[in-house]
PDB file with SEQRES, HELIX, SHEET and CRYST1 records, atoms N, CA, C and O in Angstrom:
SEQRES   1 A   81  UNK UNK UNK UNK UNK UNK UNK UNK UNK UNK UNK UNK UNK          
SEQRES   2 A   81  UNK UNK UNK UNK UNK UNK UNK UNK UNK UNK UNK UNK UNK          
SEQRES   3 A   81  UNK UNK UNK UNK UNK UNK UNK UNK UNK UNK UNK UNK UNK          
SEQRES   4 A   81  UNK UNK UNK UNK UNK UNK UNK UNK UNK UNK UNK UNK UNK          
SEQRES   5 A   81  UNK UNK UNK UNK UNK UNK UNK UNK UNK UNK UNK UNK UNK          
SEQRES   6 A   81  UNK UNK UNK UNK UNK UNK UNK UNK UNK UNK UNK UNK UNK          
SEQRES   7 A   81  UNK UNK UNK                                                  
HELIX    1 AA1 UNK A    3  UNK A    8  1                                   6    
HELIX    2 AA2 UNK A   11  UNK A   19  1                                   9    
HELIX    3 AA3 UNK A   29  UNK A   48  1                                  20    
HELIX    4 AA4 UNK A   59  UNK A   74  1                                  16    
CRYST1    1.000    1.000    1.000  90.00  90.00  90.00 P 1           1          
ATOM      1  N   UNK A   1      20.712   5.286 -12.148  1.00  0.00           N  
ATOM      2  CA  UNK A   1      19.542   5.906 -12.722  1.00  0.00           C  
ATOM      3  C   UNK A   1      18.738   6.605 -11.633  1.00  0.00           C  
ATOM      4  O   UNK A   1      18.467   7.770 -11.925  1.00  0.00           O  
ATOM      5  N   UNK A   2      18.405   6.295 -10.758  1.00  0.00           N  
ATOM      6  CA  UNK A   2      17.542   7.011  -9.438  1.00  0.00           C  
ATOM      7  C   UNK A   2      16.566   6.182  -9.411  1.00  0.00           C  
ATOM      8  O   UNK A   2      16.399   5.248 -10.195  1.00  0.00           O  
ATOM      9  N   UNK A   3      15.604   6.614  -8.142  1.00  0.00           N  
ATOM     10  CA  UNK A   3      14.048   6.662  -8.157  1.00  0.00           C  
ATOM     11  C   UNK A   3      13.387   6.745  -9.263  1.00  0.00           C  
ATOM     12  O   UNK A   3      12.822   5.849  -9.891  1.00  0.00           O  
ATOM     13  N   UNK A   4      13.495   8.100  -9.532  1.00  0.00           N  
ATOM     14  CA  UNK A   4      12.590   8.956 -10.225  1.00  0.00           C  
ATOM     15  C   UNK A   4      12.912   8.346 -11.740  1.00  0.00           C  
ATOM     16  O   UNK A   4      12.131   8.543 -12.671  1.00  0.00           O  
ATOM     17  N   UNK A   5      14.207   7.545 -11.900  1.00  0.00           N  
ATOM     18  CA  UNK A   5      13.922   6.672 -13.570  1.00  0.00           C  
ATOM     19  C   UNK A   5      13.232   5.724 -13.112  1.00  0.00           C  
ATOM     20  O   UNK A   5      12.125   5.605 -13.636  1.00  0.00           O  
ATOM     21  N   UNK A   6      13.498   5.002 -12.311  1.00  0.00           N  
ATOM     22  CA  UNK A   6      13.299   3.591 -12.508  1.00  0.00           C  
ATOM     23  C   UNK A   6      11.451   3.849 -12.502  1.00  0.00           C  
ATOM     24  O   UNK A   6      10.663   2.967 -12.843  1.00  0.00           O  
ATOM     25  N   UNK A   7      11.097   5.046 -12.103  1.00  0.00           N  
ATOM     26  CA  UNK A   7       9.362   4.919 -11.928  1.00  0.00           C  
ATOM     27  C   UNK A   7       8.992   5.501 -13.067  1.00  0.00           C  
ATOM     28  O   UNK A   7       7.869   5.119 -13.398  1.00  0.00           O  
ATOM     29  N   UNK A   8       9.506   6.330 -13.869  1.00  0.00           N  
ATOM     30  CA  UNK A   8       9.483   6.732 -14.792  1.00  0.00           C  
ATOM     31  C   UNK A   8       9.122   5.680 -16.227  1.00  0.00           C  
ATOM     32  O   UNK A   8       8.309   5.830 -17.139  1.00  0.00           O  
ATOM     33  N   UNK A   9      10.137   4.574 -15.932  1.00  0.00           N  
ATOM     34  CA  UNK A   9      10.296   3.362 -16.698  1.00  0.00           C  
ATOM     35  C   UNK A   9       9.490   2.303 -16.365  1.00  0.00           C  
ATOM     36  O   UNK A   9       9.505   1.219 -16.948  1.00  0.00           O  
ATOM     37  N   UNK A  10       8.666   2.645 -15.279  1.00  0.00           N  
ATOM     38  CA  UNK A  10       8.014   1.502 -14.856  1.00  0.00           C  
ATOM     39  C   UNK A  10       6.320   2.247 -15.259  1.00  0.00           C  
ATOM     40  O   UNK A  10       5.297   1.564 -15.208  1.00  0.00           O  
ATOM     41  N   UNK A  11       6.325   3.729 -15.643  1.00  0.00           N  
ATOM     42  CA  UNK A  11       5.196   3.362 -16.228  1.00  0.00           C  
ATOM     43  C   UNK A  11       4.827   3.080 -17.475  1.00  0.00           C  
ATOM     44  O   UNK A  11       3.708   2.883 -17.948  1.00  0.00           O  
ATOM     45  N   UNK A  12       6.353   3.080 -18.171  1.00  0.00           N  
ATOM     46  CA  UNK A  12       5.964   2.477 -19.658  1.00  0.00           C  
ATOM     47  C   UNK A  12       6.130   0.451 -19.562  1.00  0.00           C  
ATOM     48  O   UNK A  12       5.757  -0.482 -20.273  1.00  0.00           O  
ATOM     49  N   UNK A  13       6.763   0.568 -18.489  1.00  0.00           N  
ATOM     50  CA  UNK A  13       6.421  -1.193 -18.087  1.00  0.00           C  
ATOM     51  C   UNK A  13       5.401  -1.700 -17.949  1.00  0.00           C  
ATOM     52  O   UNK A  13       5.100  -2.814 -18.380  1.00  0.00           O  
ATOM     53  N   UNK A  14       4.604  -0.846 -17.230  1.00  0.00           N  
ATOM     54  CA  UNK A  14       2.950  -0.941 -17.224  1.00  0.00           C  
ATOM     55  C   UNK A  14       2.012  -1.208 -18.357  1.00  0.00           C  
ATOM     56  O   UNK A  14       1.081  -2.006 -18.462  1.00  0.00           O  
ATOM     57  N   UNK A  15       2.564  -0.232 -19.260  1.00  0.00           N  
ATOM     58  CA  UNK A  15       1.996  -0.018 -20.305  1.00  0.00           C  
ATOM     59  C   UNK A  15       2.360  -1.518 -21.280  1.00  0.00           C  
ATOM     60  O   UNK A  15       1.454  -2.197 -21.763  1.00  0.00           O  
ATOM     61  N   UNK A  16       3.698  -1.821 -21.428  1.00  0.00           N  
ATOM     62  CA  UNK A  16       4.176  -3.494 -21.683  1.00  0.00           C  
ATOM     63  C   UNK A  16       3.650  -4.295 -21.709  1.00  0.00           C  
ATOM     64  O   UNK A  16       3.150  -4.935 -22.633  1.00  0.00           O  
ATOM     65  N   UNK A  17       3.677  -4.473 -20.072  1.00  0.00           N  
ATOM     66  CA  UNK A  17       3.075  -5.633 -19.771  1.00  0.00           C  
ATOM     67  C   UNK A  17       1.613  -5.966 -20.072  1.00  0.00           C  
ATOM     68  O   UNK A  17       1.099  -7.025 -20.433  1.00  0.00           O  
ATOM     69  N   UNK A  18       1.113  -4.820 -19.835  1.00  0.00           N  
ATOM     70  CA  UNK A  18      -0.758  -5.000 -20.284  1.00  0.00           C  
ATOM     71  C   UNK A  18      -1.082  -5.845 -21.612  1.00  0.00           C  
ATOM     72  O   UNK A  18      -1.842  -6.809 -21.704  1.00  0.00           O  
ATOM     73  N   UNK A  19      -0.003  -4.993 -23.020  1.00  0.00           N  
ATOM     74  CA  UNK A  19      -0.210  -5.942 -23.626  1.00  0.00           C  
ATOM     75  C   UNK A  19       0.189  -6.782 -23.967  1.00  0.00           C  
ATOM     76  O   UNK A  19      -0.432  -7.392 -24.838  1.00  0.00           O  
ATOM     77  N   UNK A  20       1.290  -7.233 -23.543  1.00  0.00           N  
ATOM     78  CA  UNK A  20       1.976  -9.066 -23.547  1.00  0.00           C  
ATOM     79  C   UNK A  20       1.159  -9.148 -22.691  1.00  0.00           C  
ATOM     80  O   UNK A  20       1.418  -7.948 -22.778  1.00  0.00           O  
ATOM     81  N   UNK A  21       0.240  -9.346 -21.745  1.00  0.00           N  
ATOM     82  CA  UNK A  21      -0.396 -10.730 -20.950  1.00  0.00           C  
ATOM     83  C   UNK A  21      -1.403 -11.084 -21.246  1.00  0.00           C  
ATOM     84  O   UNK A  21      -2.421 -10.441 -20.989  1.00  0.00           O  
ATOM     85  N   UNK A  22      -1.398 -12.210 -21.872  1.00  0.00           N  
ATOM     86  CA  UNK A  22      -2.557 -12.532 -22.991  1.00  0.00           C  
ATOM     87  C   UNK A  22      -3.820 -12.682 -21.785  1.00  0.00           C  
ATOM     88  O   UNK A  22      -3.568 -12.989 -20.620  1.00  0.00           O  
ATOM     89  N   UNK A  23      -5.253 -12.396 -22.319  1.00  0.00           N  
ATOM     90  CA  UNK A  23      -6.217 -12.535 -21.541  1.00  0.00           C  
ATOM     91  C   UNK A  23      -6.953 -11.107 -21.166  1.00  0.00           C  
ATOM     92  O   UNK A  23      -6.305 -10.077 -21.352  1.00  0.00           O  
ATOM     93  N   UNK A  24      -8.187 -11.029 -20.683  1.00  0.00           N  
ATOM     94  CA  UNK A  24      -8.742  -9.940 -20.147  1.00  0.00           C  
ATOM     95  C   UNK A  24      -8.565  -9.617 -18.581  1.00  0.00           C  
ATOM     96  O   UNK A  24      -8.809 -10.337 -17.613  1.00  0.00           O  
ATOM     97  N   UNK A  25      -8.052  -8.280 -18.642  1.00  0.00           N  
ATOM     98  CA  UNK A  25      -7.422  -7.609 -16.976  1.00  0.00           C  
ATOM     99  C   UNK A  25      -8.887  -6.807 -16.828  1.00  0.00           C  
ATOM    100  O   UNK A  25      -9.498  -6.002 -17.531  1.00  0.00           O  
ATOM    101  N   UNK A  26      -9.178  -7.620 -15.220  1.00  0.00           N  
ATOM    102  CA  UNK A  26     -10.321  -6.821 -15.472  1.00  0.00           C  
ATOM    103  C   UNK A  26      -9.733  -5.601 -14.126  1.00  0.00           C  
ATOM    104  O   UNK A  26     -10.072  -5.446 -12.952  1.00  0.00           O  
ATOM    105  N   UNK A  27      -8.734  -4.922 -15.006  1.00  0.00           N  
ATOM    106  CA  UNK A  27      -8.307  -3.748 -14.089  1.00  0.00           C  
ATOM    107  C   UNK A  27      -8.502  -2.426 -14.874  1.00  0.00           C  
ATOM    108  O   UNK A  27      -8.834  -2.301 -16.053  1.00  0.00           O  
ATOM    109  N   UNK A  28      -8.207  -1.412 -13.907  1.00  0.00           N  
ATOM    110  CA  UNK A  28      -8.325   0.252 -14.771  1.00  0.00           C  
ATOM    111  C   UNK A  28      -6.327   0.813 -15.196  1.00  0.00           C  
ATOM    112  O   UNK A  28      -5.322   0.608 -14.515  1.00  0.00           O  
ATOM    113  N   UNK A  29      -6.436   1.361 -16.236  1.00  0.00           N  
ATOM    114  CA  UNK A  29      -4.794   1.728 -16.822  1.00  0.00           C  
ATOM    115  C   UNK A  29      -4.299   2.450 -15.032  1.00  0.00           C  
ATOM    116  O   UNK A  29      -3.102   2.543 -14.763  1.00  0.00           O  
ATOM    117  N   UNK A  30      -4.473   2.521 -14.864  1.00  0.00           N  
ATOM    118  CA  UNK A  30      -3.640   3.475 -13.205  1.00  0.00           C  
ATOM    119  C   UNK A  30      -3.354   2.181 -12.174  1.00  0.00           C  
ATOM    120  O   UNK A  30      -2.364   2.128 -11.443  1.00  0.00           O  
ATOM    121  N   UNK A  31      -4.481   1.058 -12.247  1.00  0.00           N  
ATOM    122  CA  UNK A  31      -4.017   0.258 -11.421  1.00  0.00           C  
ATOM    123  C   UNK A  31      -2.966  -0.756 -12.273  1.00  0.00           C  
ATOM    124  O   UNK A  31      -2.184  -1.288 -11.485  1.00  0.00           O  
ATOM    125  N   UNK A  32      -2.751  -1.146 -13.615  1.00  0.00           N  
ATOM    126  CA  UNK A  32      -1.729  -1.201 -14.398  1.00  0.00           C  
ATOM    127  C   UNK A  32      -0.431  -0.639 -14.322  1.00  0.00           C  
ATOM    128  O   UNK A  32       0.675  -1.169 -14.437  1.00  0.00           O  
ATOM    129  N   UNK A  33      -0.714   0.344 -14.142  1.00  0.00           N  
ATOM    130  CA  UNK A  33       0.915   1.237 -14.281  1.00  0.00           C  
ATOM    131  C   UNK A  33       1.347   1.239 -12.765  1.00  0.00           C  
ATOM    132  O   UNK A  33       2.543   1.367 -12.506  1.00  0.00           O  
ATOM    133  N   UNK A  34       0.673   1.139 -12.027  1.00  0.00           N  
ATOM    134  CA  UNK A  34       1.413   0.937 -10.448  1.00  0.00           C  
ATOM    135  C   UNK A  34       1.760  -0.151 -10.523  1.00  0.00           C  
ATOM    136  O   UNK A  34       2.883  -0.321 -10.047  1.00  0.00           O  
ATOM    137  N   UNK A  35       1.207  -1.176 -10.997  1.00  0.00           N  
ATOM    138  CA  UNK A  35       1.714  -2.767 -10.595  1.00  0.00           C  
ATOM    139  C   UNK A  35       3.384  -2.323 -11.331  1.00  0.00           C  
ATOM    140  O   UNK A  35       4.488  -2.333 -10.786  1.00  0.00           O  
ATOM    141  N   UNK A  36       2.994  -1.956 -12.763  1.00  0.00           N  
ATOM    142  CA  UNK A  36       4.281  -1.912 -13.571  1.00  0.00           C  
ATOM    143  C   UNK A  36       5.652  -1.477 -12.724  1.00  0.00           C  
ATOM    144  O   UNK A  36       6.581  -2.226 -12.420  1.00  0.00           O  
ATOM    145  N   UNK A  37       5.507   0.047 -12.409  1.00  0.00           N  
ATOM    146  CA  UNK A  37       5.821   0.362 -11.617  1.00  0.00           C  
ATOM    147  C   UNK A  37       6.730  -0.470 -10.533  1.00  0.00           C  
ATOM    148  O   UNK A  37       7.944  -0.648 -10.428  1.00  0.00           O  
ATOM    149  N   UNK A  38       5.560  -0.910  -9.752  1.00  0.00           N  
ATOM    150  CA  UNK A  38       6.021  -1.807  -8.988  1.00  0.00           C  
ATOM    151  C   UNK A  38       7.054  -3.307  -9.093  1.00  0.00           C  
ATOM    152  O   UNK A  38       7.897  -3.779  -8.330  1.00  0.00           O  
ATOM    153  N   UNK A  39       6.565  -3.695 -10.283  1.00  0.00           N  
ATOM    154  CA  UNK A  39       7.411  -4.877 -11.002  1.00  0.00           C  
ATOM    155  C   UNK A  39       8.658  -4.435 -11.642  1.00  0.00           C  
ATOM    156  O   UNK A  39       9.558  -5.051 -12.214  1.00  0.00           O  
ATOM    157  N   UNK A  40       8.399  -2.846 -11.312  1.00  0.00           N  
ATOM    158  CA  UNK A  40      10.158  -2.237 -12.477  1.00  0.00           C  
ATOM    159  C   UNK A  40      11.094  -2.166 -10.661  1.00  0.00           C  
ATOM    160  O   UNK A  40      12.300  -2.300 -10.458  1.00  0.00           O  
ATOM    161  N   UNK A  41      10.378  -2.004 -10.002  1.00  0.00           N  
ATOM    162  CA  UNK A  41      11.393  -1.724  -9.104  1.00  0.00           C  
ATOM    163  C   UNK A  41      11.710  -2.806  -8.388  1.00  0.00           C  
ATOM    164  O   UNK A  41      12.594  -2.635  -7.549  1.00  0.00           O  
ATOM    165  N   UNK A  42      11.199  -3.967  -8.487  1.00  0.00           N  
ATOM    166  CA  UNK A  42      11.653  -5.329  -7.455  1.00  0.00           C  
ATOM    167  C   UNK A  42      12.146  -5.459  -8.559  1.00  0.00           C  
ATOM    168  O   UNK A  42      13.308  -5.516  -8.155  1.00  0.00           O  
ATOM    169  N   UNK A  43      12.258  -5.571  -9.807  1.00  0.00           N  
ATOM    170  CA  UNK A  43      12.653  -6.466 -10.501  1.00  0.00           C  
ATOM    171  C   UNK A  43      14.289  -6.150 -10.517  1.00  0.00           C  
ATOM    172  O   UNK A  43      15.231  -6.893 -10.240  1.00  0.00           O  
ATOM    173  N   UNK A  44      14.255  -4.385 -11.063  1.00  0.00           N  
ATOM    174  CA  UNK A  44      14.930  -4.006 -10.989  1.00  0.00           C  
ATOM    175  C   UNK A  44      16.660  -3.791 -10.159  1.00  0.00           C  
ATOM    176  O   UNK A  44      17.836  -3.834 -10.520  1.00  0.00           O  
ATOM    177  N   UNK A  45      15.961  -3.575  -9.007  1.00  0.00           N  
ATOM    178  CA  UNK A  45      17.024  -3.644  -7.664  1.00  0.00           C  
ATOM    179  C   UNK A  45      17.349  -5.043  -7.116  1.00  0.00           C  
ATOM    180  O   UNK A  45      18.420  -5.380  -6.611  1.00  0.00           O  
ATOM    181  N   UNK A  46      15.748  -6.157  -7.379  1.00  0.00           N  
ATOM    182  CA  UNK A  46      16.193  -7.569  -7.413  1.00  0.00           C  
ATOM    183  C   UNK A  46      17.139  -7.904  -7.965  1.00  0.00           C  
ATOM    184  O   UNK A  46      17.968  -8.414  -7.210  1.00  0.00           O  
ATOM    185  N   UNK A  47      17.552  -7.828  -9.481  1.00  0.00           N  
ATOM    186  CA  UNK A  47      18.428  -8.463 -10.202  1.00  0.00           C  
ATOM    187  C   UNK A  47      19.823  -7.896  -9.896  1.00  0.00           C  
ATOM    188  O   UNK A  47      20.898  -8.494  -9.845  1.00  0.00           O  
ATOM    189  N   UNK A  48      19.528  -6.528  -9.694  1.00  0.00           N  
ATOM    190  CA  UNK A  48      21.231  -6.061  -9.069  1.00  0.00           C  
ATOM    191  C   UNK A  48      21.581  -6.383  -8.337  1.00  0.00           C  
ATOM    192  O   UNK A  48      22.808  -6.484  -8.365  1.00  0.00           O  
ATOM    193  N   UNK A  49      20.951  -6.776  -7.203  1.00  0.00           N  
ATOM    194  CA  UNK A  49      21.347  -7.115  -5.691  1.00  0.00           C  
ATOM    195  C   UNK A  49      21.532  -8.532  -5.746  1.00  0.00           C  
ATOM    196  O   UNK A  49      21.951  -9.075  -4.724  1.00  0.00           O  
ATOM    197  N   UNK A  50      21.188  -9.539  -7.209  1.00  0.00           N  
ATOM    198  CA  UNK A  50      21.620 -10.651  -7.378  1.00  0.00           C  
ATOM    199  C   UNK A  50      22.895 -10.644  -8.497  1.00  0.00           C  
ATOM    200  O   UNK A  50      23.626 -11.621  -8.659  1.00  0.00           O  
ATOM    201  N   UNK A  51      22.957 -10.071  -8.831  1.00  0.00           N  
ATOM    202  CA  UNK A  51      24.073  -9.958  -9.520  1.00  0.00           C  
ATOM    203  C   UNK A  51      23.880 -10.605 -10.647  1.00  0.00           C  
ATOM    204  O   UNK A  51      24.671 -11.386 -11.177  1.00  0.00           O  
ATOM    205  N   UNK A  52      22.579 -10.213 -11.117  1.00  0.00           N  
ATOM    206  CA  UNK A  52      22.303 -10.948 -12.332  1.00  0.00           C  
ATOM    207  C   UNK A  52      22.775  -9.885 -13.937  1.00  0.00           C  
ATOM    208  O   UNK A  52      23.144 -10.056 -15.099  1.00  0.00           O  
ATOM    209  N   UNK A  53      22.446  -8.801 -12.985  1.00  0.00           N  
ATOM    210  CA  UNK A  53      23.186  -7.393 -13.785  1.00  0.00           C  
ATOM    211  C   UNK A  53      22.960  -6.347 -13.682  1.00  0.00           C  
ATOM    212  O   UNK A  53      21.941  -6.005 -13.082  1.00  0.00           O  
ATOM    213  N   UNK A  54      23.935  -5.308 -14.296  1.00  0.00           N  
ATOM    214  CA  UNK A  54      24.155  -3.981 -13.833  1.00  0.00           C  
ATOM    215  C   UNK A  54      23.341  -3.046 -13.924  1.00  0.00           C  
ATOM    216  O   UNK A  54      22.328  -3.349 -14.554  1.00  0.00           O  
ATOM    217  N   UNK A  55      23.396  -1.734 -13.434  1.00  0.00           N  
ATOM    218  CA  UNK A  55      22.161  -1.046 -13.733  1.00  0.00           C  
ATOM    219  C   UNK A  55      22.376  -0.580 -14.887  1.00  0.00           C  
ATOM    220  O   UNK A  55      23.468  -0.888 -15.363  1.00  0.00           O  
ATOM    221  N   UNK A  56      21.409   0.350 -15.790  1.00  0.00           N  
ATOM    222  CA  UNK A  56      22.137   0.534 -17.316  1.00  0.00           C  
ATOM    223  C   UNK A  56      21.750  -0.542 -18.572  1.00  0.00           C  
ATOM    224  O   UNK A  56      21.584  -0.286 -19.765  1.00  0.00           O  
ATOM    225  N   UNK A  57      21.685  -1.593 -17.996  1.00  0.00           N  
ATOM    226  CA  UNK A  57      21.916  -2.779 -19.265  1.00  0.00           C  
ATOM    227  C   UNK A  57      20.305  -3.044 -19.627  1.00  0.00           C  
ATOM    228  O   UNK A  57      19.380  -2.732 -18.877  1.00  0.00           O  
ATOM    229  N   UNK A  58      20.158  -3.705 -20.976  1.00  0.00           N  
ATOM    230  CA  UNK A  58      18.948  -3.690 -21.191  1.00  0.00           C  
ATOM    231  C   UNK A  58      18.297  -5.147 -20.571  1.00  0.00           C  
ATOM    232  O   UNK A  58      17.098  -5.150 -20.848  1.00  0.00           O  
ATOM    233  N   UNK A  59      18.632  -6.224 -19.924  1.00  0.00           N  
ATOM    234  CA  UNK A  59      18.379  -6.680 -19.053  1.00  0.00           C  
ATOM    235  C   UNK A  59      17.523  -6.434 -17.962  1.00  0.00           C  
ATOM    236  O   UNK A  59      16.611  -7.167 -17.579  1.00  0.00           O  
ATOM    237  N   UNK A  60      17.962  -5.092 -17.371  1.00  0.00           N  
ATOM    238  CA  UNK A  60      16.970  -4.361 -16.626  1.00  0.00           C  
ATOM    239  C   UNK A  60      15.610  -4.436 -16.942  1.00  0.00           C  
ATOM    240  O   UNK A  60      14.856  -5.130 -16.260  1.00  0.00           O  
ATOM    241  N   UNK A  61      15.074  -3.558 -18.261  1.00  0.00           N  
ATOM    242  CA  UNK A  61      14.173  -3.753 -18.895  1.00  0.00           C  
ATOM    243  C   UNK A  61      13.580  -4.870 -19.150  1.00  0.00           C  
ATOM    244  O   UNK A  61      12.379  -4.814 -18.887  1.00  0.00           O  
ATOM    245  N   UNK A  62      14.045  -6.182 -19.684  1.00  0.00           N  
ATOM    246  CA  UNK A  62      13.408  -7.244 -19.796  1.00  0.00           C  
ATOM    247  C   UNK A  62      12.843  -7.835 -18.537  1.00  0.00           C  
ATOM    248  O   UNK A  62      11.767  -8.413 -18.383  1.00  0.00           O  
ATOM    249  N   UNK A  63      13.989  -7.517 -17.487  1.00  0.00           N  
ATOM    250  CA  UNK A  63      13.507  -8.467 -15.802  1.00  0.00           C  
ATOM    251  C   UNK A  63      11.934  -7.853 -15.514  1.00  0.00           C  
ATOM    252  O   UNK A  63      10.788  -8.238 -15.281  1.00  0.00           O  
ATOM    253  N   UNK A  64      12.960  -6.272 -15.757  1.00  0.00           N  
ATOM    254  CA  UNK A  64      10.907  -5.037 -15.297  1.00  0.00           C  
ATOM    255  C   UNK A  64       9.798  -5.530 -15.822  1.00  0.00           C  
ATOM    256  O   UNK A  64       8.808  -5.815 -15.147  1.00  0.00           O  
ATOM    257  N   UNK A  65       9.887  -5.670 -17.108  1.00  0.00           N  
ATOM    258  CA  UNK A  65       8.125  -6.348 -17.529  1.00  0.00           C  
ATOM    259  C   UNK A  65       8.164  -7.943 -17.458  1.00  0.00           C  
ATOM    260  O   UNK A  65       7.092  -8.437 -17.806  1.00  0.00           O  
ATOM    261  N   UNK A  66       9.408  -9.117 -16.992  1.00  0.00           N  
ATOM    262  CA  UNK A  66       8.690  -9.563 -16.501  1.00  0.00           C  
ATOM    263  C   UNK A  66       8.170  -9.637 -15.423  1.00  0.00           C  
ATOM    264  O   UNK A  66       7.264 -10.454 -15.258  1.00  0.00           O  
ATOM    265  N   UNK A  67       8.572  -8.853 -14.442  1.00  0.00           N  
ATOM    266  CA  UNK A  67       8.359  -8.699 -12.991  1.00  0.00           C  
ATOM    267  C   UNK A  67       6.946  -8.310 -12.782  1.00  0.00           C  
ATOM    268  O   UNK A  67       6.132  -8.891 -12.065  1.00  0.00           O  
ATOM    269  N   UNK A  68       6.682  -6.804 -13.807  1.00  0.00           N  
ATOM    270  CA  UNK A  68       5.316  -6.435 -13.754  1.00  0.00           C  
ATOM    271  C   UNK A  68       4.029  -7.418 -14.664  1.00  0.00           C  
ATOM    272  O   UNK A  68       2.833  -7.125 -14.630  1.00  0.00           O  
ATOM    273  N   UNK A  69       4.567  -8.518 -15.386  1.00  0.00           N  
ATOM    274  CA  UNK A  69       3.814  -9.784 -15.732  1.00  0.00           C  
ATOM    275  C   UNK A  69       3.446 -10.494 -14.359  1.00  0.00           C  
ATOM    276  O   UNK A  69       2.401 -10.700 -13.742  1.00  0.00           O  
ATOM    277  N   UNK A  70       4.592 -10.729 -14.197  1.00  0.00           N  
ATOM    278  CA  UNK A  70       4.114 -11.757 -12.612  1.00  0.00           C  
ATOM    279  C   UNK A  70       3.032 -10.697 -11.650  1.00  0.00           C  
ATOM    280  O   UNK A  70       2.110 -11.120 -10.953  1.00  0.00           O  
ATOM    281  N   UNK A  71       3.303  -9.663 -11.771  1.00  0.00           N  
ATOM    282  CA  UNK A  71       2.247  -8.513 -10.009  1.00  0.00           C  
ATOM    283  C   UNK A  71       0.914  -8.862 -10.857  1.00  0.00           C  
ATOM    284  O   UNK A  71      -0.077  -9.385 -10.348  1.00  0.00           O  
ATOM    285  N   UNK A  72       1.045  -8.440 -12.461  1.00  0.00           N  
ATOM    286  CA  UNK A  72      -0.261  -8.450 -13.200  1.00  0.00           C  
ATOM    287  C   UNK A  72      -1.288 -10.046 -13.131  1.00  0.00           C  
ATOM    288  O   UNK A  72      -2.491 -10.015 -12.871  1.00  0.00           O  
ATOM    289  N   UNK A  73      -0.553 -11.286 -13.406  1.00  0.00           N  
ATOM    290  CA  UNK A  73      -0.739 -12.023 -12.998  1.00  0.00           C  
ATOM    291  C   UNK A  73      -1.452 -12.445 -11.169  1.00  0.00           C  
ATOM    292  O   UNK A  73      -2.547 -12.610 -10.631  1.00  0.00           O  
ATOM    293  N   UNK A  74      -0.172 -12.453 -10.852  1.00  0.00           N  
ATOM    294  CA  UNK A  74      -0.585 -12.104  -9.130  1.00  0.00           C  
ATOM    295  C   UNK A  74      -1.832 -11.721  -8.457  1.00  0.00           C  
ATOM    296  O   UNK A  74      -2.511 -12.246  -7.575  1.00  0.00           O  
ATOM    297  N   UNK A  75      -1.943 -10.367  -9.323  1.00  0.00           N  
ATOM    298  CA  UNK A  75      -3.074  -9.452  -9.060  1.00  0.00           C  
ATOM    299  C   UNK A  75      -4.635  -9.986  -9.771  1.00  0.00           C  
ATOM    300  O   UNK A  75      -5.807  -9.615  -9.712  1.00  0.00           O  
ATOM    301  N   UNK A  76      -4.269 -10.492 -10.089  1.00  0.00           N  
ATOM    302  CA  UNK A  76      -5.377 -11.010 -10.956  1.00  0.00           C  
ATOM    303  C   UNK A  76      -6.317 -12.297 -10.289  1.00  0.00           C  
ATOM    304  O   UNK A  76      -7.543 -12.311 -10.176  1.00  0.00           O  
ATOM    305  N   UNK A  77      -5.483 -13.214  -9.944  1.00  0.00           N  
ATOM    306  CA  UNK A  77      -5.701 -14.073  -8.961  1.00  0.00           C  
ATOM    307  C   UNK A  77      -6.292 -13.848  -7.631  1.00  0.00           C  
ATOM    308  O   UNK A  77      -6.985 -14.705  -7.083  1.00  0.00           O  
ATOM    309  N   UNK A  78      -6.039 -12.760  -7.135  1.00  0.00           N  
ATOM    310  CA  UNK A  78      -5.886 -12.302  -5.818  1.00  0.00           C  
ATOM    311  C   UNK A  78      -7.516 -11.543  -6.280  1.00  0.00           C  
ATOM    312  O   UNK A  78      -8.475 -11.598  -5.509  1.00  0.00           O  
ATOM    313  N   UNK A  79      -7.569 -11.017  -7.339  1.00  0.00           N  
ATOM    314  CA  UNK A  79      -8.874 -10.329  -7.155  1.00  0.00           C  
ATOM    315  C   UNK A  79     -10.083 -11.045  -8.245  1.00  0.00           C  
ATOM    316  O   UNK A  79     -10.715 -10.376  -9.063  1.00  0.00           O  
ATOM    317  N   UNK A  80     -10.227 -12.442  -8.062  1.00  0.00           N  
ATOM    318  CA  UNK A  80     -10.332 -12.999  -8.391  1.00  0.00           C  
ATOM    319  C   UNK A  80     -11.400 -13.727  -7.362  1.00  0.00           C  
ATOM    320  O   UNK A  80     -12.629 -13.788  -7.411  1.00  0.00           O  
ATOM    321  N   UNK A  81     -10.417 -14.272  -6.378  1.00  0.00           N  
ATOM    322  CA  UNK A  81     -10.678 -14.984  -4.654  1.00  0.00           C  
ATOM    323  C   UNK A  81     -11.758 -13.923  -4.036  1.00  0.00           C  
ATOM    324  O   UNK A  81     -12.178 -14.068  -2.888  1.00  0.00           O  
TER     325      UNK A  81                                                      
END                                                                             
C-alpha cells in the first residue's frame, strides 16, 4: 500500500477511534487524526513485522484503530499529569 495509504487510512482511523473511546477527549479533531495516523502506522508495520499479518488484510484495519485507541488513551493521561 505505501506511505501515502497507510496515512491516508489513518486519518479515517482517527476519525474511529474518537468515537469508540468512550469518555470526553479533551483534544482538537487535528490532534485526533495525527494520533490516528500515528496508531495506523505502528500498528500497521507492527503487526507485519510480527507476522501477525499481511498487508492488504482487514486485520490491518482493526490493529490501526486499536493502536490509535491506545496513543488516544496514552495521550490523554499524559495530558492530564
Amino acid at each position: 500500500m505505501g506511505i501515502l495509504g497507510t496515512i491516508l487510512i489513518g486519518l479515517l482511523i482517527g476519525v474511529v477511534a474518537r468515537f469508540l473511546k468512550p469518555g470526553d477527549q479533551p483534544m482538537g479533531w487535528i490532534m485526533t487524526i495525527l494520533l490516528g495516523i500515528g496508531g495506523s502506522l505502528v500498528a500497521t508495520y507492527g503487526g507485519q513485522v510480527l507476522g501477525i499479518y499481511r498487508a492488504g488484510e482487514a486485520a490491518g484495519f482493526i490493529g490501526a484503530v486499536i493502536g490509535a485507541i491506545v496513543l488516544l488513551v496514552i495521550y490523554g493521561y499524559l495530558r492530564k499529569s
